[in-house]
Every structure is written in C-alpha cells, then in structure tokens.
N, C-alpha and C positions, 0 to 999 in steps of 0.2 A: 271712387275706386273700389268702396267696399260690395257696395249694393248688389247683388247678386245672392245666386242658393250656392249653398258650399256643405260638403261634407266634413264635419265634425268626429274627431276620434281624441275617447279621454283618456288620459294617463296618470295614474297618480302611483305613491311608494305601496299605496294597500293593494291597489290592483290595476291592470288594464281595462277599459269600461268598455261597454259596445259601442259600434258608430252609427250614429245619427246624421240628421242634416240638420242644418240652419238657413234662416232667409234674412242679410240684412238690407236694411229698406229704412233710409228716412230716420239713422240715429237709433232704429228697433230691431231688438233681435228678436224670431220666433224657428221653434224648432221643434227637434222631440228625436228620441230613438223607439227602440220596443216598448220601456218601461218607463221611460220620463218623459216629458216634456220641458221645452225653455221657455220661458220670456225675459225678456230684459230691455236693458238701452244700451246704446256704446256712444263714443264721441272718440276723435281725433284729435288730439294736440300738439300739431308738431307731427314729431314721426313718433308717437306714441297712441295706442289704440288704448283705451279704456274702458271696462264692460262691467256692467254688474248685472248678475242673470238669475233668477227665482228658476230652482228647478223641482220639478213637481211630480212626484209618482203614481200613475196611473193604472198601471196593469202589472200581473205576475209579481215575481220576490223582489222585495224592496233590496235590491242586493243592487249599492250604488261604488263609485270609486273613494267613495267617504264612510261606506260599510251599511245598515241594513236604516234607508235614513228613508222619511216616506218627503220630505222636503228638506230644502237648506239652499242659500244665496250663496254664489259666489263672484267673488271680486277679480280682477283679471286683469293684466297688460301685456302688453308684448308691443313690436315694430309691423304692421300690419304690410303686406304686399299684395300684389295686384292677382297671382294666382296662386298661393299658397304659404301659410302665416301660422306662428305658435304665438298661444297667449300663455301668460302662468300664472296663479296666483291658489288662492282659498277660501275655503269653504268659512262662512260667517261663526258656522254652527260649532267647526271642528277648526279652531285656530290650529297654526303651525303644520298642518300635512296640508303641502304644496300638490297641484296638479297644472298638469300641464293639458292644454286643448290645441288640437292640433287641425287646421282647418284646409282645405283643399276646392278653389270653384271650381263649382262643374257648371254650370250656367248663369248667363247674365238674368237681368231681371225684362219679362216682356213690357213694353210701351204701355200703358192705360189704354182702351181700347177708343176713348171721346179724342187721344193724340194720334192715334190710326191715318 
C-alpha cells in the first residue's frame, strides 16, 4: 500500500520546512528536498506506520525544521493511508519538538523492467 513516490511537506512548532519527495520501496525510504536529503526504513504494524529516517544536508543554509542542524534522525508514526498520510514524532538530536510530516502519492512505483 505504501510503495510508491509521495510528496513530503514538514512541519514543526520552529518552522514550516520546504517539500520534498519520498520513494517507499521494500520497507526503505529515500528522498531529499533542496537542502536534505532522507534515508531510512519504515515497517507497518497493524494500522501503525513506523519510520526512523537519517536526514542529511547537502546544499545551501543548514536552515532545517529543527533550526540550523547539518544532520539529525528522526522517529515517526502515524496511521498510514493509501493516498495521503501524517506521521509525527522527533528529532533524536532535539528531544521534545515534535514534527509532523505530511505525505501526499503522486505515483505508484514502475514494474522492474526483467517483470516487463
């Protein structure tokens, strides 16, 4: 259900963040906006999504929804749905400021081309 690219938009009490995309696939999440990038893993348990995702800075001001951070992990859950889903949780580095990520597919994921 989750597998697909989906548009990513952050939200935290410090600031609104830019939107990026995500691709999950197989348990992995990979992504990135202007200035980060993700990777991570997620698993489903129940009706509960679970994610933990290394975000990583790459280009321009380290200016994150966690303030001017060049790295830092964040934890996450929420009720995942089939086109559009919020996770919430925190950053490793910065206990107790909550963010919320908010996801939206915009496409499914193409067949492997050897399943063609």
């Amino acid at each position: 259900m989750l597998e697909g690219l989906w548009s990513a938009e952050f939200v935290s009490p410090v600031t609104n963040g830019p939107a990026g995309i995500a691709v999950f696939e197989s348990g992995r999440i990979v992504g990135g906006d202007g200035r980060y990038f993700y990777v991570g893993t997620y698993a489903v348990d129940g009706e509960v999504l679970m994610a933990e995702i290394k975000v990583t800075h790459y280009a321009g001001p380290t200016t994150s929804v966690f303030g001017p951070l060049r790295e830092f992990t964040l934890y996450l859950s929420g009720e995942p749905h089939r086109d559009q889903f919020k996770i919430t949780g925190e950053g490793q580095e910065i206990p107790g400021i909550f963010i919320d990520w908010q996801f939206t597919r915009r496409a499914d994921l193409p067949a492997p081309i050897a399943a063609r």
